[in-house]
SEFIZA-3560 file (N, C-alpha, C; in Angstrom, 3 decimals):
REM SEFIZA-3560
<numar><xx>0.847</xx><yy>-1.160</yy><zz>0.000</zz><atom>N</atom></numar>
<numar><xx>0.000</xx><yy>0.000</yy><zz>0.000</zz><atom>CA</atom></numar>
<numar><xx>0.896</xx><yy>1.226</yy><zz>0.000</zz><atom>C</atom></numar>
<numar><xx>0.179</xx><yy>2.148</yy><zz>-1.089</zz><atom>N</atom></numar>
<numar><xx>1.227</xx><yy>3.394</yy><zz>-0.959</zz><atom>CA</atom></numar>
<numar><xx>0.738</xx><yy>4.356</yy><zz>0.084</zz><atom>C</atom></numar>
<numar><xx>1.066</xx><yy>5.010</yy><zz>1.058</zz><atom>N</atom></numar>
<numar><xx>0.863</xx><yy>6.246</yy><zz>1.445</zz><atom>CA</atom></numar>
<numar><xx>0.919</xx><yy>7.688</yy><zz>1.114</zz><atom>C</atom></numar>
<numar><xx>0.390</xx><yy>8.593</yy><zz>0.765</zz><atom>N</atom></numar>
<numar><xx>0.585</xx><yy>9.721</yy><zz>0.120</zz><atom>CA</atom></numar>
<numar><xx>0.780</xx><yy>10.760</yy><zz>1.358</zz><atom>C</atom></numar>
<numar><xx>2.233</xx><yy>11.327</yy><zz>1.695</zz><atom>N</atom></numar>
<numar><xx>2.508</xx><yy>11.511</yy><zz>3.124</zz><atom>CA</atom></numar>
<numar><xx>2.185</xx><yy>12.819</yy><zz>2.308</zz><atom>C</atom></numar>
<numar><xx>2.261</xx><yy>13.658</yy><zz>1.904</zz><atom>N</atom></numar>
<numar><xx>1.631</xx><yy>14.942</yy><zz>1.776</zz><atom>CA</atom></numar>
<numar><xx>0.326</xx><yy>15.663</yy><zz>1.894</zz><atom>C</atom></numar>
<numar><xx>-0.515</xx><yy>14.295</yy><zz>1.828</zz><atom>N</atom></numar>
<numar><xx>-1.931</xx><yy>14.807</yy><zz>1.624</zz><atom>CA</atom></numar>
<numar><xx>-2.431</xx><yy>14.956</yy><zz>3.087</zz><atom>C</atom></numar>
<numar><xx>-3.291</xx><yy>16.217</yy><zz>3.327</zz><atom>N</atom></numar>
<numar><xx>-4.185</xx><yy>16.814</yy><zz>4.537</zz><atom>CA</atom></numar>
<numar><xx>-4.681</xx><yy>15.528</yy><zz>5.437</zz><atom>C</atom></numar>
<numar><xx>-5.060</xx><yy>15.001</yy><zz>5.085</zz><atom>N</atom></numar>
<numar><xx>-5.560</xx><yy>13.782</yy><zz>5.692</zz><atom>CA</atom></numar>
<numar><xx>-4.459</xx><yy>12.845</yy><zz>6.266</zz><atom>C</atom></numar>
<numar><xx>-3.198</xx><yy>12.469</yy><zz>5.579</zz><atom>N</atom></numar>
<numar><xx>-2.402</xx><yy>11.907</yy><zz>6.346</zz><atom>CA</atom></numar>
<numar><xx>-1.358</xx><yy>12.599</yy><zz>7.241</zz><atom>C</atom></numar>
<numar><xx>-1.512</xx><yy>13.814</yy><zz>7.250</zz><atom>N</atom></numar>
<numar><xx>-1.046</xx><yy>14.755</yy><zz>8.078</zz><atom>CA</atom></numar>
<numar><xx>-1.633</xx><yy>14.507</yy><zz>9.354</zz><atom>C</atom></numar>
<numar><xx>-2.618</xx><yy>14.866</yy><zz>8.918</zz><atom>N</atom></numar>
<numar><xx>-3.741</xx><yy>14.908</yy><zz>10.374</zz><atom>CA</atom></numar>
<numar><xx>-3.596</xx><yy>13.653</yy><zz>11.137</zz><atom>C</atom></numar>
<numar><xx>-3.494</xx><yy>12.615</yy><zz>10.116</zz><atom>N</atom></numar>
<numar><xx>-3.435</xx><yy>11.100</yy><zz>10.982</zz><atom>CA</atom></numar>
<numar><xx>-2.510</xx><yy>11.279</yy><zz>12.031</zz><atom>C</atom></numar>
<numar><xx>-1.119</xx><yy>11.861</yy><zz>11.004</zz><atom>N</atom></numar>
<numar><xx>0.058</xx><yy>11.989</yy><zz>12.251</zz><atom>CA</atom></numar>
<numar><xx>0.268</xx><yy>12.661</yy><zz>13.095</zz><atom>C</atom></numar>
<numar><xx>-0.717</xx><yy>13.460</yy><zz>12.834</zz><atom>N</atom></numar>
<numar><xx>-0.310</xx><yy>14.494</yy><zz>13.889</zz><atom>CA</atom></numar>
<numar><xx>-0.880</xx><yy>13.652</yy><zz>15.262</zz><atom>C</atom></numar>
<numar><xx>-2.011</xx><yy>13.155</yy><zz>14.743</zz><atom>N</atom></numar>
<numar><xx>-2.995</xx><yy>12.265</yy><zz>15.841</zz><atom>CA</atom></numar>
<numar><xx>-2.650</xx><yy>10.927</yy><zz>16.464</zz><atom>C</atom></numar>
<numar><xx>-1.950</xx><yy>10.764</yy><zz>16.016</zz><atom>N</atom></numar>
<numar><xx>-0.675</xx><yy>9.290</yy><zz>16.211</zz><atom>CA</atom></numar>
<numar><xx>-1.708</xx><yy>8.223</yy><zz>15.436</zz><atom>C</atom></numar>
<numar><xx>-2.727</xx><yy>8.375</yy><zz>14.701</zz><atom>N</atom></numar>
<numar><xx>-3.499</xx><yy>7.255</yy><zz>14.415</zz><atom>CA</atom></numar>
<numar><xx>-3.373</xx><yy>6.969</yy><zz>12.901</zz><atom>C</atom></numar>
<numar><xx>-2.040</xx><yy>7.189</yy><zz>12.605</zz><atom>N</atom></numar>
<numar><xx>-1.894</xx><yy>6.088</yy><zz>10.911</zz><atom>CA</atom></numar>
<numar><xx>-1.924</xx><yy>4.478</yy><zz>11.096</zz><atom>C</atom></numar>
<numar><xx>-1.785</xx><yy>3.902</yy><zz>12.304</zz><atom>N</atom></numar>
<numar><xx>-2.083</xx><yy>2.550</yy><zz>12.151</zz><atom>CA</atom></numar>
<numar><xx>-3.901</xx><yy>2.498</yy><zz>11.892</zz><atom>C</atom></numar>
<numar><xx>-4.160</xx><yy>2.879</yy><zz>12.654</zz><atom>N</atom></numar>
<numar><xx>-5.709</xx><yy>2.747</yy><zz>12.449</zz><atom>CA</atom></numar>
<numar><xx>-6.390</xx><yy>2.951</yy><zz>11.213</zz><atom>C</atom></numar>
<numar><xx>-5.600</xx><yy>3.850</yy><zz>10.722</zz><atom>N</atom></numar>
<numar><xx>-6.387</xx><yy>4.378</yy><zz>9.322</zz><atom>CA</atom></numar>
<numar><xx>-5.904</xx><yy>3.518</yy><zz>8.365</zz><atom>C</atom></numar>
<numar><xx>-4.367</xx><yy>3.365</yy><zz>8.158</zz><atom>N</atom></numar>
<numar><xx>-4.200</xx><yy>1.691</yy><zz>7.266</zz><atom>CA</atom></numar>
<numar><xx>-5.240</xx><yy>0.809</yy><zz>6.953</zz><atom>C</atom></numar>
<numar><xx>-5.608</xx><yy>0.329</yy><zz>8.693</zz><atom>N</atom></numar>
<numar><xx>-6.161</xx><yy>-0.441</yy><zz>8.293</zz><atom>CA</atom></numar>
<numar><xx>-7.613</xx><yy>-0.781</yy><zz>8.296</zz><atom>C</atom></numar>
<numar><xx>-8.046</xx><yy>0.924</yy><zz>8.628</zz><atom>N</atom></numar>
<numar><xx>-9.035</xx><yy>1.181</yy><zz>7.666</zz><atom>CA</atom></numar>
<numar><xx>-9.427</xx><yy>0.730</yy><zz>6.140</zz><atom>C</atom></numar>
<numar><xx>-7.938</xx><yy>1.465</yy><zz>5.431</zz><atom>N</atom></numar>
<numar><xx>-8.123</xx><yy>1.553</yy><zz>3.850</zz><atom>CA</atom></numar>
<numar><xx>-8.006</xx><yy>0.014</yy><zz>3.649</zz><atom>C</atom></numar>
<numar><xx>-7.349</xx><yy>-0.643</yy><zz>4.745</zz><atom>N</atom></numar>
<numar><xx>-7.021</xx><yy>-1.698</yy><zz>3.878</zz><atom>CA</atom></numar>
<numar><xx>-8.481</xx><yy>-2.983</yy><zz>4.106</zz><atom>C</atom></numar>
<numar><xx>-9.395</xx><yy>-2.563</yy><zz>4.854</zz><atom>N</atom></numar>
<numar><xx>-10.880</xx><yy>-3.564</yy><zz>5.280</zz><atom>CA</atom></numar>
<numar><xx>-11.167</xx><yy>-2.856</yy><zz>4.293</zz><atom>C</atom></numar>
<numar><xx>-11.056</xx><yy>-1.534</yy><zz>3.521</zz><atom>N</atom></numar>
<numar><xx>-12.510</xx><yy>-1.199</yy><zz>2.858</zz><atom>CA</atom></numar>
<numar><xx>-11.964</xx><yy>-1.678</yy><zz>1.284</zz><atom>C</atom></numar>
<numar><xx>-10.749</xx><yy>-1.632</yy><zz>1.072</zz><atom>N</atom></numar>
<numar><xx>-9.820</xx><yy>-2.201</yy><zz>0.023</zz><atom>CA</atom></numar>
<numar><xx>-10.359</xx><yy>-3.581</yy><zz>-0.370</zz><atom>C</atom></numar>
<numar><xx>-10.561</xx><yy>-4.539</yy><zz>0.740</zz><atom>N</atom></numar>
<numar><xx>-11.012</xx><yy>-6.149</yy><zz>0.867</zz><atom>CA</atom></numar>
<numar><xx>-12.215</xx><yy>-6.416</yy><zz>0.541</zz><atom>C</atom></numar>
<numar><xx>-13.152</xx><yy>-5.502</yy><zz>1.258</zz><atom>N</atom></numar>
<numar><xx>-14.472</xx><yy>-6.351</yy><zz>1.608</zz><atom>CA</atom></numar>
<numar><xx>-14.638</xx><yy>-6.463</yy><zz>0.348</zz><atom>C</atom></numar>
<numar><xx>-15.198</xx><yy>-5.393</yy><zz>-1.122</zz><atom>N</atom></numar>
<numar><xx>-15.383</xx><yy>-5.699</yy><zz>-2.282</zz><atom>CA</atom></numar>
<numar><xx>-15.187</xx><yy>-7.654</yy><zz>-2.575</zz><atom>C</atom></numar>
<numar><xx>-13.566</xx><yy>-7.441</yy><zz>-2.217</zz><atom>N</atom></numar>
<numar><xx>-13.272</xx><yy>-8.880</yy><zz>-2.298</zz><atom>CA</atom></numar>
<numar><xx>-13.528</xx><yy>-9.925</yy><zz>-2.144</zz><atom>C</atom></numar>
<numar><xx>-14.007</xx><yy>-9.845</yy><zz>-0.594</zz><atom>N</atom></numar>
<numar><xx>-13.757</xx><yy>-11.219</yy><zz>0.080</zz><atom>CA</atom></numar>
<numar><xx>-15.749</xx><yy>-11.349</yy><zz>0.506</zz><atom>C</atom></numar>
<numar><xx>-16.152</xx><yy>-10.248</yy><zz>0.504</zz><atom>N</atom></numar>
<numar><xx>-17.520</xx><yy>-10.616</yy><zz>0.769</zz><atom>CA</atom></numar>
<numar><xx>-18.856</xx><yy>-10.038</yy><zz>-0.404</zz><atom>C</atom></numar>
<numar><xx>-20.029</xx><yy>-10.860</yy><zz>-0.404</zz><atom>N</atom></numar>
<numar><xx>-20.915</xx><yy>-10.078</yy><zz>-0.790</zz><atom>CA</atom></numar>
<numar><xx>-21.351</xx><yy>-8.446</yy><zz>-0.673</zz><atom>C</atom></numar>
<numar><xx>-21.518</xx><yy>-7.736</yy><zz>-1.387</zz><atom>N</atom></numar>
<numar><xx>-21.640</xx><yy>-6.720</yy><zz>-1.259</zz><atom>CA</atom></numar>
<numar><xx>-22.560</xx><yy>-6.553</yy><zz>-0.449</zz><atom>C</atom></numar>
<numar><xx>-23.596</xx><yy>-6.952</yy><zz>0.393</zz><atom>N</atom></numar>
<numar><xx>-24.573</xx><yy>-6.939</yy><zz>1.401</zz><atom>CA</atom></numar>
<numar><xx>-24.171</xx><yy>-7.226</yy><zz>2.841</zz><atom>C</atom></numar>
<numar><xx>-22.647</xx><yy>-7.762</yy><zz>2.445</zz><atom>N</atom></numar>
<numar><xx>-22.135</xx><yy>-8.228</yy><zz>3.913</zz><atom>CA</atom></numar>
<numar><xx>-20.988</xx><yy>-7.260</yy><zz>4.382</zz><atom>C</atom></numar>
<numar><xx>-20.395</xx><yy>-6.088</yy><zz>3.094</zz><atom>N</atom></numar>
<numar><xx>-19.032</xx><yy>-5.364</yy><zz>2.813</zz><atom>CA</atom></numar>
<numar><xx>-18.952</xx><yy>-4.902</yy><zz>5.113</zz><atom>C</atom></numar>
<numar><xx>-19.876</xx><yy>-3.889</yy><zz>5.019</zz><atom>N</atom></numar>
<numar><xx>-20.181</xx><yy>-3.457</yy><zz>6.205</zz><atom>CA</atom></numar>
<numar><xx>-19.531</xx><yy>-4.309</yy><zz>7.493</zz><atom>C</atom></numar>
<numar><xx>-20.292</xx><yy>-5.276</yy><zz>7.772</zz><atom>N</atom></numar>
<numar><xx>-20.013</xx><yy>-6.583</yy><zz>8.791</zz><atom>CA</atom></numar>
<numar><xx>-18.489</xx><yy>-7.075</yy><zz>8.433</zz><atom>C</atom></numar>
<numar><xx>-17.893</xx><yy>-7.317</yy><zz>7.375</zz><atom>N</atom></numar>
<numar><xx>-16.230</xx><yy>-7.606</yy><zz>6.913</zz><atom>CA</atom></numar>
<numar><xx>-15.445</xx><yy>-6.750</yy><zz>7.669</zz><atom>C</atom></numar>
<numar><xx>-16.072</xx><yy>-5.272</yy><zz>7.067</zz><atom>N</atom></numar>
<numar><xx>-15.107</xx><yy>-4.057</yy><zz>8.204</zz><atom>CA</atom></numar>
<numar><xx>-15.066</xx><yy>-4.020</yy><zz>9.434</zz><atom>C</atom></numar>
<numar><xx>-16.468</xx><yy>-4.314</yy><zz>10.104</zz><atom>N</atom></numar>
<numar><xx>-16.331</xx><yy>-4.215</yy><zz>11.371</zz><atom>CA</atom></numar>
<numar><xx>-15.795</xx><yy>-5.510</yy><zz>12.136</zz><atom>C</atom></numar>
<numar><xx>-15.604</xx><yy>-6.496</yy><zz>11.373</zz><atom>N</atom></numar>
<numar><xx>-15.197</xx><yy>-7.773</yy><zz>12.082</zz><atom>CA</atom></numar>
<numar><xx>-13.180</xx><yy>-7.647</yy><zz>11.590</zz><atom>C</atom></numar>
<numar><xx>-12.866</xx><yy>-7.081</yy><zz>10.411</zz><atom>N</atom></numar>
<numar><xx>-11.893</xx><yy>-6.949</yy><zz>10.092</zz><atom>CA</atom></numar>
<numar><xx>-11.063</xx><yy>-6.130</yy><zz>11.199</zz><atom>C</atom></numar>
<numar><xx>-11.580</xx><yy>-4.797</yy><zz>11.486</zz><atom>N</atom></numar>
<numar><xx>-11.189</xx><yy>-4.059</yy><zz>12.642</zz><atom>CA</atom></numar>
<numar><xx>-11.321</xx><yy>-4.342</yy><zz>14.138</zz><atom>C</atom></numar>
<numar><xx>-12.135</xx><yy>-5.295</yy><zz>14.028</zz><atom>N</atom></numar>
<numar><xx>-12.170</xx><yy>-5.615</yy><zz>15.526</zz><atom>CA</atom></numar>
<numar><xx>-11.266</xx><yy>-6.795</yy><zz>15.654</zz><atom>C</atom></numar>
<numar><xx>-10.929</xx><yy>-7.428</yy><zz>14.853</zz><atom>N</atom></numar>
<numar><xx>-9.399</xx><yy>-8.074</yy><zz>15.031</zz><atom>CA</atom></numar>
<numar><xx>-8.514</xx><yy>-7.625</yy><zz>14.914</zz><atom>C</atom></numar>
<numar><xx>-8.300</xx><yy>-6.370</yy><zz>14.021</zz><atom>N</atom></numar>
<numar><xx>-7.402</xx><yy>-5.998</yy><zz>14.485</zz><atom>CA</atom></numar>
<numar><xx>-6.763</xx><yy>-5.172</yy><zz>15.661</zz><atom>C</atom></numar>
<numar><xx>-7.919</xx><yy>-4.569</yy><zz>16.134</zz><atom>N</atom></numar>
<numar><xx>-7.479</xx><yy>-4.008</yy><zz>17.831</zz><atom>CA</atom></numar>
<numar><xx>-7.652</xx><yy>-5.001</yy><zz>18.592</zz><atom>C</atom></numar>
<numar><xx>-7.977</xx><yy>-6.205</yy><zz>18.396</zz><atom>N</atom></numar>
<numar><xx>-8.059</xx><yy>-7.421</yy><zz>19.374</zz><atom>CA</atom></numar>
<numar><xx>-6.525</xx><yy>-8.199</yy><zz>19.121</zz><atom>C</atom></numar>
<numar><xx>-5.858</xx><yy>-7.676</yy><zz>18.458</zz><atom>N</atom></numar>
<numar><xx>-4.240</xx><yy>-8.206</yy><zz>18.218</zz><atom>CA</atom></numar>
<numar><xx>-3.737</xx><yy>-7.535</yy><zz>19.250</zz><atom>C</atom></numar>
<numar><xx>-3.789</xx><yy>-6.240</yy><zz>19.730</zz><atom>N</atom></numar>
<numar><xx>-3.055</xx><yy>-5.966</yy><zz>20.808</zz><atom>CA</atom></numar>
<numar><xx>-3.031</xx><yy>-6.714</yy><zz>22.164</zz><atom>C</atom></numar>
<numar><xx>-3.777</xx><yy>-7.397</yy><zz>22.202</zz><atom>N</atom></numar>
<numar><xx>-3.837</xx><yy>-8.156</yy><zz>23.312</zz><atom>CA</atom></numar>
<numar><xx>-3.385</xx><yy>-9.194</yy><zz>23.642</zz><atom>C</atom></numar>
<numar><xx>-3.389</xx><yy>-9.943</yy><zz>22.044</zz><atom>N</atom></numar>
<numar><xx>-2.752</xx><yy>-11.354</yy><zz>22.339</zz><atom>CA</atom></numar>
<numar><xx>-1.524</xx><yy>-10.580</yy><zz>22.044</zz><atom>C</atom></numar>
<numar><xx>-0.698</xx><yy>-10.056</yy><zz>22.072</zz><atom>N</atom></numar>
<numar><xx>0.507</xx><yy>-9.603</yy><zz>22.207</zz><atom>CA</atom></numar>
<numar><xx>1.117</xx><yy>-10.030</yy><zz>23.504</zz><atom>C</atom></numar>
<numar><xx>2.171</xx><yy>-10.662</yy><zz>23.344</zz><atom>N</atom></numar>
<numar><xx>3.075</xx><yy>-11.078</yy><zz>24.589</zz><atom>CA</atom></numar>
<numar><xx>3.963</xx><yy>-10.003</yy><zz>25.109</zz><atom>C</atom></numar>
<numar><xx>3.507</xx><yy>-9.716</yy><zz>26.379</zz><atom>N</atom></numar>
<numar><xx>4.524</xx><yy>-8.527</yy><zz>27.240</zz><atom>CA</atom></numar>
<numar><xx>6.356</xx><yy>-8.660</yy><zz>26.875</zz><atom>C</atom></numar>
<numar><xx>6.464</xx><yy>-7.275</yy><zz>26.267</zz><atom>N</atom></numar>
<numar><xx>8.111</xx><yy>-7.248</yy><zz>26.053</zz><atom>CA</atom></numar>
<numar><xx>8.108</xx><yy>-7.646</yy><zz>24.610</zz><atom>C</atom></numar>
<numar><xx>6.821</xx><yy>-8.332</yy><zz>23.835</zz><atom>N</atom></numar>
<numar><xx>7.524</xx><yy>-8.421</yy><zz>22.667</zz><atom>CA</atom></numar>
<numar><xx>7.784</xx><yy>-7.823</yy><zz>21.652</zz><atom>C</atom></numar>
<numar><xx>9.239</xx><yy>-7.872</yy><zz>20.902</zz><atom>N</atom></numar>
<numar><xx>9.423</xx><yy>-6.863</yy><zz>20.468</zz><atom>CA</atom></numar>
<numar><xx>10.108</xx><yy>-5.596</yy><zz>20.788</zz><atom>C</atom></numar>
<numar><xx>10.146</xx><yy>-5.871</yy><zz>21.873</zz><atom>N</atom></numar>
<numar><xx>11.271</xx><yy>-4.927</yy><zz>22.938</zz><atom>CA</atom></numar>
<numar><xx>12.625</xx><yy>-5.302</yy><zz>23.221</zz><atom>C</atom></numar>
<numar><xx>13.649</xx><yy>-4.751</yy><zz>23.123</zz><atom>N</atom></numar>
<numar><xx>14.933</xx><yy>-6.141</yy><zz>23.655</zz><atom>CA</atom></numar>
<numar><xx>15.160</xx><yy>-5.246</yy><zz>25.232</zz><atom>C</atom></numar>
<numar><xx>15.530</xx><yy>-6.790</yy><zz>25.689</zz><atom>N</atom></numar>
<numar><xx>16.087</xx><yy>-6.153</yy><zz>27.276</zz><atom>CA</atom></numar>
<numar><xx>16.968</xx><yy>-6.294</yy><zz>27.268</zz><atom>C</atom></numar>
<numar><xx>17.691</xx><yy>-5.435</yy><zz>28.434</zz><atom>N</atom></numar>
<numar><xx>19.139</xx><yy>-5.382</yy><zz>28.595</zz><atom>CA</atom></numar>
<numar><xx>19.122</xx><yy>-6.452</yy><zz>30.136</zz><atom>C</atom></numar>
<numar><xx>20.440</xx><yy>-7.208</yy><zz>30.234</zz><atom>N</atom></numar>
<numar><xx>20.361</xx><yy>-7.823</yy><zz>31.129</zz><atom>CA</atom></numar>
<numar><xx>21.808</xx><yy>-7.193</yy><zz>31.823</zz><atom>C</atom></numar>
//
């Protein structure tokens, strides 16, 4: 996916710290066409996004972090 870091809108994301969110915004509304009936596009996004803020959780403490010992 390209980002267009100039445009008003992805400014704003950053300024807001929320370009992850909006990714993957574009990228459920990018899919549903795809992967579902067009009667279901709606329900794809909201199940698409709610896994993905449900990933933060199964996230294992520290990972991804290095420690110093």
């Amino acid at each position: 996916m390209w980002v267009n870091e100039a445009h008003p809108a992805y400014r704003r994301a950053a300024a807001s710290r929320s370009e992850g969110y909006h990714l993957a915004l574009a990228s459920a509304l990018a899919l549903a066409p795809l992967a579902v009936e067009p009667s279901k596009e709606h329900a794809f996004v909201t199940a698409f996004l709610t896994s993905w803020g449900a990933a933060i959780d199964r996230r294992k403490p520290g990972a991804g972090r290095s420690r110093r010992r």
